[in-house]
N, C-alpha and C positions, 0 to 999 in steps of 0.2 A: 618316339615315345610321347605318349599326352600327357601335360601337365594342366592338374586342377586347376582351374579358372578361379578365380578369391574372387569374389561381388563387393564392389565398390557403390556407396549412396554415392559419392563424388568422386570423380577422377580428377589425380593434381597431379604436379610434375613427379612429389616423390611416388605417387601409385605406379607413375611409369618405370620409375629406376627400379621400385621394389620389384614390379612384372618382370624386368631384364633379369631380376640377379633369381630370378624361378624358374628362368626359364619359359614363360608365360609369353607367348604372342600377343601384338599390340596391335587391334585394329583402330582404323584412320580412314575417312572419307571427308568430300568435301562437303559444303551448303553454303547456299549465300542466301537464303530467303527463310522465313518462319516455318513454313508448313515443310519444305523439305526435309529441315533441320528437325524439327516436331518429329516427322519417322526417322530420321536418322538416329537419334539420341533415342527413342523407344525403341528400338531396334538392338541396343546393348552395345555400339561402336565406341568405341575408349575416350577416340579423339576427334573431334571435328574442324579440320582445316576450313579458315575460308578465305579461300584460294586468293591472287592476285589472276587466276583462269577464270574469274567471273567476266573478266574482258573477254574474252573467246568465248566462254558459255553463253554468258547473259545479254553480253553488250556485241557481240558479232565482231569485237574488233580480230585483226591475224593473228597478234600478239599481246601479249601483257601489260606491254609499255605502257599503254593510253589510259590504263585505270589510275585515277585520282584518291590521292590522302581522304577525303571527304566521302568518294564512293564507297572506297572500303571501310568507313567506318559505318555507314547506313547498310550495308550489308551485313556487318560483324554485328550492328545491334539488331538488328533483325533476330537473326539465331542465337543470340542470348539470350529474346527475351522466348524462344519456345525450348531450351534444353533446361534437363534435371540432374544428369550424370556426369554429361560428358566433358571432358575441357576442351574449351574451345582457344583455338590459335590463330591469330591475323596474319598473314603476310603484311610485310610493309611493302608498299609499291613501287616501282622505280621512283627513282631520283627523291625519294622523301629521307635515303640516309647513306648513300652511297660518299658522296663530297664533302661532306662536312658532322664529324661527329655531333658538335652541338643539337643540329639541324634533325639528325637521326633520333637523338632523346627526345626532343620536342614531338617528331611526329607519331615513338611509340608511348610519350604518356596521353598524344590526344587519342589513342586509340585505346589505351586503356582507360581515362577519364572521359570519354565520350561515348564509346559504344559498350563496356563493361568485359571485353574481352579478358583473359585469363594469359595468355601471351603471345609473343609475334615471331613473327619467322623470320628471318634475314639471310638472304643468298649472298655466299664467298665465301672464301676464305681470309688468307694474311690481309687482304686489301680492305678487309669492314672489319678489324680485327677492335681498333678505338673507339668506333662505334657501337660494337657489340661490349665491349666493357664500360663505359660511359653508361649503356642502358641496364648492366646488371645493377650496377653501383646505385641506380633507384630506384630497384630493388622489382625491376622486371625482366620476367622469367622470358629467357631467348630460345628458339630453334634453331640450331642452322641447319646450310640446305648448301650440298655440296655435288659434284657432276655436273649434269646440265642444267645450269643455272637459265630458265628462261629469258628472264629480264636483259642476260649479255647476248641475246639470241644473232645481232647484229655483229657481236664480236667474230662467233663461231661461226657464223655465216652455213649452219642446218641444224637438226635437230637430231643429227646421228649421236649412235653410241660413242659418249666422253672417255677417258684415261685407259685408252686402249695402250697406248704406247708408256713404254716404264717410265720415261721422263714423267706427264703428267700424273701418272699411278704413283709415284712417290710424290709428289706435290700434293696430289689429294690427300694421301697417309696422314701427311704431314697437317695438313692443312685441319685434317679431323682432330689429333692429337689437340692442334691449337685449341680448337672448337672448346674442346673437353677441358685443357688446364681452363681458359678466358671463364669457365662458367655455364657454357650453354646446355639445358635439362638433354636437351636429345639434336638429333639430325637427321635430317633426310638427305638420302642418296639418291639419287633421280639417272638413270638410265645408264650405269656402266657396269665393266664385266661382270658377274655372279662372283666369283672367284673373288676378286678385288675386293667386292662387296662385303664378303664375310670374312675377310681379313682385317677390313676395318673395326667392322663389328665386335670382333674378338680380341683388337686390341684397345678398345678406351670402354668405359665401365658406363656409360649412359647409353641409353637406347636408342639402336642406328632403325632410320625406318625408313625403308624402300619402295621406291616406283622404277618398274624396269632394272630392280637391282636385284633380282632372284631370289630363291628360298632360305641365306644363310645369313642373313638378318633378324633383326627384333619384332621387326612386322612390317606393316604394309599398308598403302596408301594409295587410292586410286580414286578418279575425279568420279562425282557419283552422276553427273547424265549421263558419263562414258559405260559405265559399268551396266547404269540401266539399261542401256540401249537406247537412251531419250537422242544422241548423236547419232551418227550412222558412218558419216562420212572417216571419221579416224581409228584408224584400226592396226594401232603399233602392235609388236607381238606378245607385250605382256600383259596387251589388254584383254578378261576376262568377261565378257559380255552374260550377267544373269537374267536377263529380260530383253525382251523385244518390244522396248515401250514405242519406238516411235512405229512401228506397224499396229501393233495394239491401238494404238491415238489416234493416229489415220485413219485407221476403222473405224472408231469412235465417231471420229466429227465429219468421216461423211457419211455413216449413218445418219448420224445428229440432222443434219443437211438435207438429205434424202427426206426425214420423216419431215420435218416441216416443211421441205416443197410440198409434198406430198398431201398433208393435212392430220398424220398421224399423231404426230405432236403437236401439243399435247391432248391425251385422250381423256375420255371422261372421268377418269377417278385421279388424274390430274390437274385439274382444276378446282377453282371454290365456288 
């Protein structure tokens, strides 16, 4: 059954809880640069992550680890200074709040007093539990991010499907539960069973939002080179490819290539 879309000038945390108790799907993609961000937010996307996967996207590292407190902040201002709608949300990067709550608050008010972000994400559960209250108490708006936590990637030692087995399926429950009394607006579920997924969903009252978490969720989140096709190389099975940018581009630039060997570019009504 479709539920009427409400048109928001600004998307804030409460437009997301109002959307949940509507029944209203919540889109989410990423951006770490202006002009991305610029069509993502014209585009009508709710929420705009930016990512701690700019390490993989942007910067070619394997994993997430390697992005810097400071990276993510020139990328989080990037995309605030081209959005009008959307909210936008930081990850905080490894090790900027995992050890030391103190440590954690510091790094999410320089992301909100230096790049102008609107709020951050934080992966775990029970174990960033003081640090996620520490940061609501100054009065900034949390994500969590529960499942596969990238950042522990080294812990899990793959990127398979998390809380298969009921031991860690009731820890996640549980862990969600926390999420919700500690404070935090919403959460992301990131790659475990469907089933699980909307059991969570339908027991805590803020907005569960899924990657590789199926259709009985609040909504949905997917990294936007992946979706466009600007990647090629990864292709889990919840990824839904709308574009074939990096064939498109290809062609592009060795066209591009072609004509100026060539002499074709540029032609006469291309020049001054």
């Amino acid at each position: 059954m479709s539920v009427a879309k409400k048109e928001y000038k600004r998307v804030t945390v409460k437009s997301l809880i109002d959307m949940k108790k509507r029944g209203e799907k919540i889109s989410m993609l990423t951006a770490y640069d202006y002009t991305m961000a610029k069509i993502v937010d014209g585009a009508g996307i709710d929420v705009i992550l930016v990512g701690d996967s700019a390490s993989n996207v942007m910067a070619g590292h394997e994993t997430t680890l390697p992005i810097t407190l400071d990276q993510m902040i020139y990328h989080a201002s990037s995309v605030i200074r081209a959005i009008e709608r959307a909210l936008v949300v930081v990850d905080l990067p490894f090790g900027s709040y995992q050890s030391d709550p103190k440590e954690a608050l510091r790094s999410a008010i320089r992301i909100m007093k230096e790049s102008g972000g609107h709020a951050v994400k934080m992966e775990g559960g029970k174990e960033v539990k003081e640090s996620i209250k520490r940061i609501l108490h100054a009065g900034i708006p949390v994500m969590g991010h529960l499942g596969l936590t990238p950042q522990s990637i080294y812990k899990f030692g793959t990127y398979t499907v998390r809380a298969k087995e009921e031991q860690e399926a009731q820890r996640l429950k549980e862990d969600a539960l926390m999420l919700e009394k500690a404070g935090c607006f919403a959460i992301v579920l990131e790659k475990i069973p469907a089933k699980l997924a909307q059991e969570v969903a339908q027991s805590v009252s803020i907005p569960v939002i899924g990657i590789g978490a199926g259709a009985g969720v609040d909504g949905q989140v997917l990294v936007t080179h992946d979706m466009v096709g600007m990647t090629h190389e990864f292709n889990p099975r919840f990824l839904r490819r709308y574009m074939n940018l990096y064939e498109e581009m290809t062609n592009a630039f060795t066209q591009y290539g072609e004509d100026v060997k060539s002499g074709d570019f540029p032609n006469d009504s291309e020049q001054y």
